[in-house]
C-alpha positions as CSV (number, residue, x, y, z in Angstrom):
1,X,-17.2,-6.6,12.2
2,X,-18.9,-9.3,13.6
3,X,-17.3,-12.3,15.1
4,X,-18.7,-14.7,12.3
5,X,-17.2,-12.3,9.7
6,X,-14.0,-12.0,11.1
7,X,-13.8,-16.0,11.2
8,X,-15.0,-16.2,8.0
9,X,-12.0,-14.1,6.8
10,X,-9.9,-15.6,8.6
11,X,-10.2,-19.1,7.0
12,X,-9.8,-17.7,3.7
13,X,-6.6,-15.9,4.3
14,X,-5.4,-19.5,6.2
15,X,-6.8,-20.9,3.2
16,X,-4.8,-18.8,1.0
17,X,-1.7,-18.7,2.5
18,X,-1.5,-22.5,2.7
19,X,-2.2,-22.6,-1.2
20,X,0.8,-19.4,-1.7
21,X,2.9,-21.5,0.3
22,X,2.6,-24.4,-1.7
23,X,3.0,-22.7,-4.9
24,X,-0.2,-22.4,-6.0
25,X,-0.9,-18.5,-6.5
26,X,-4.0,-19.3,-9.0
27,X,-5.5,-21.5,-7.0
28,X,-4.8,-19.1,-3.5
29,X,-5.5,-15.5,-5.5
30,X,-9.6,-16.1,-5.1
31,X,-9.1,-16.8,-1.3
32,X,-7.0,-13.7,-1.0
33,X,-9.7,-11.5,-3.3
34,X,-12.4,-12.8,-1.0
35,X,-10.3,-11.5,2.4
36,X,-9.9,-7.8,0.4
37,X,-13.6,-7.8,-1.0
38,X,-14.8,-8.7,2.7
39,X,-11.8,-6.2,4.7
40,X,-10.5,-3.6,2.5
41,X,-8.1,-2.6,5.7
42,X,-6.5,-6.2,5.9
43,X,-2.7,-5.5,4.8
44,X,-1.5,-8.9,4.5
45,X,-4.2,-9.5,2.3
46,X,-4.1,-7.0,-0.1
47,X,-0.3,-7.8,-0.3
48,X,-0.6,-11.5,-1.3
49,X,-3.6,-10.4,-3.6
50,X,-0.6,-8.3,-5.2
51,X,1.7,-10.9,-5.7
52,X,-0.8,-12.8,-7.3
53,X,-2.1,-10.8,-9.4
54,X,1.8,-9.8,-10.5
55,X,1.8,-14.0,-11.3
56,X,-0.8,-15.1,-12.2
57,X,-2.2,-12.2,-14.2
58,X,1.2,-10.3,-14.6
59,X,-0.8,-7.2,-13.6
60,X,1.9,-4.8,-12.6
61,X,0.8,-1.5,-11.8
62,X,-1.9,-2.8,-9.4
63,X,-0.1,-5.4,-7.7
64,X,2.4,-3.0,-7.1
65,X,-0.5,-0.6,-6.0
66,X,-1.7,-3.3,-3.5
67,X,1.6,-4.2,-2.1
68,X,3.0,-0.4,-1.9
69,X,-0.6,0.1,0.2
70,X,0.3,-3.2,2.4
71,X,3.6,-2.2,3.8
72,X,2.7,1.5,4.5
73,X,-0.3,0.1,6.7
74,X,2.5,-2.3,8.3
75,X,5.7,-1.1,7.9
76,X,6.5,-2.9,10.8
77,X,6.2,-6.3,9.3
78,X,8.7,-7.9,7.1
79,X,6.3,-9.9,5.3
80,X,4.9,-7.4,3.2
81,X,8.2,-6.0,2.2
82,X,9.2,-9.9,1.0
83,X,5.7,-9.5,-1.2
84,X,6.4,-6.4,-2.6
85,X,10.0,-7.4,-3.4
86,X,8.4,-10.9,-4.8
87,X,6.3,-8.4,-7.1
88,X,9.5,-6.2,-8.2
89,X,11.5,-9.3,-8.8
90,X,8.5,-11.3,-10.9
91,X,8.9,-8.5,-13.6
92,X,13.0,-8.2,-13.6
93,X,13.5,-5.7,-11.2
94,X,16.5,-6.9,-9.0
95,X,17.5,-3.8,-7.4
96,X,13.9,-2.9,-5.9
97,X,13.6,-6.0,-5.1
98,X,16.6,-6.5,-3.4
99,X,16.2,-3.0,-1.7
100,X,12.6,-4.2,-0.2
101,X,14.3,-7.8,0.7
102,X,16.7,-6.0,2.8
103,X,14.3,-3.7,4.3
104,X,12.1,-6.8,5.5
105,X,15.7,-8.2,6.7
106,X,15.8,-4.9,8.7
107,X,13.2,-5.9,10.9
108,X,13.3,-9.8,10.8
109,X,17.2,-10.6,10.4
110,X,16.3,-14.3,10.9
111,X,13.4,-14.6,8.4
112,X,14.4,-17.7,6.4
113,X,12.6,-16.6,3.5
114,X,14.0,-13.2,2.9
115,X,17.4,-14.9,3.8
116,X,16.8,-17.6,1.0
117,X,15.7,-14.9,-1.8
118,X,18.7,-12.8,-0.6
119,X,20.9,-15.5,-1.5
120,X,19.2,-16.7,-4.7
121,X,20.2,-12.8,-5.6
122,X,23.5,-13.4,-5.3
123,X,25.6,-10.7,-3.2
124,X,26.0,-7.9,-5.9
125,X,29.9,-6.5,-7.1
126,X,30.8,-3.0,-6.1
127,X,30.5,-0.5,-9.3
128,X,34.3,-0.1,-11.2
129,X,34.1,3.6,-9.7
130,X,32.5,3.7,-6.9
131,X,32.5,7.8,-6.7
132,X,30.0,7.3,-9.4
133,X,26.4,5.9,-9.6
134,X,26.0,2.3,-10.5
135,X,23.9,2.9,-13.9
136,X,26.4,5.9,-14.5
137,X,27.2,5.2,-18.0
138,X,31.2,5.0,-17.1
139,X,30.4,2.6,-14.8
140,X,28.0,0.2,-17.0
141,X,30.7,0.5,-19.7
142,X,33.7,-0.2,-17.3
143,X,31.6,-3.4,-15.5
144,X,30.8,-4.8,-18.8
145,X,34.7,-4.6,-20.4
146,X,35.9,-6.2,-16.6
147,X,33.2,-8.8,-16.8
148,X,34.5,-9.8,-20.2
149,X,37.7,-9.5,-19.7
150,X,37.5,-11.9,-16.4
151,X,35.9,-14.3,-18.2
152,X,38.6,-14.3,-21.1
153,X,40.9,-14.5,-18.4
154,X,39.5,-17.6,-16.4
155,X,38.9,-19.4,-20.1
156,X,42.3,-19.0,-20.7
157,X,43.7,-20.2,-17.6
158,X,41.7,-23.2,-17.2
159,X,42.4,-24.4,-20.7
């Protein structure tokens, strides 16, 4: 890759990431396509391509694809763990997400940004029986009866 080339990719990922950053995935996912089309190798790329693609185009499977690709090339950086959790939690999938989140936390304990999604999470209650799977059926049927009750409870004593 020539000097000129790698330059050139450079400013659009620092393009890219400045538009990500300030919320704008549409306007950022053409500056991240243009890094992919021009390095197919570049990680980072390909994983803000993915979380683009999961917003702006809701295009699961291959932002998912992209991302998944991103953090086995660098599985060493926490950054594409955040993406692929930022694709699992765009479509509803809390615990993948959060299981990613705290795998980029493994290797960055003072990223800010995982931190900040962590806690937008919320810290999640322990299953009723804890011997048994969290989606175990006992356990879904259990959590649901104590969450009702608890509220019924806290109604009650506040009024």
């Amino acid at each position: 890759m020539s000097q000129h080339h790698a330059e050139a990719i450079g400013v659009a990922f620092g393009r890219g990431i400045d538009l990500f950053v300030a919320g704008d995935h549409e306007a950022a996912q053409p500056h991240f396509q243009t890094v992919v089309d021009a390095d197919p190798d570049h990680a980072r790329g390909r994983s803000y391509l993915g979380v683009c693609l999961a917003t702006c185009e809701r295009r699961f499977e291959e932002a998912l694809a992209l991302c998944t690709s991103a953090s086995k090339q660098e599985f060493f950086n926490p950054e594409v763990y955040l993406n692929l959790a930022r694709v699992y939690l765009h479509f509803g999938f809390k615990a993948e997400g959060r299981r990613y989140l705290l795998r980029g936390q493994m290797i960055d304990p003072a990223n800010p940004v995982i931190q900040q999604e962590l806690d937008r999470l919320g810290r999640r209650v322990e299953p009723v029986l804890r011997f048994l799977p969290r989606r175990h059926f006992v356990n879904r049927w259990l959590g649901t009866a104590k969450h009702a009750l608890g509220r019924g409870t806290r109604g009650r004593a506040a009024a």
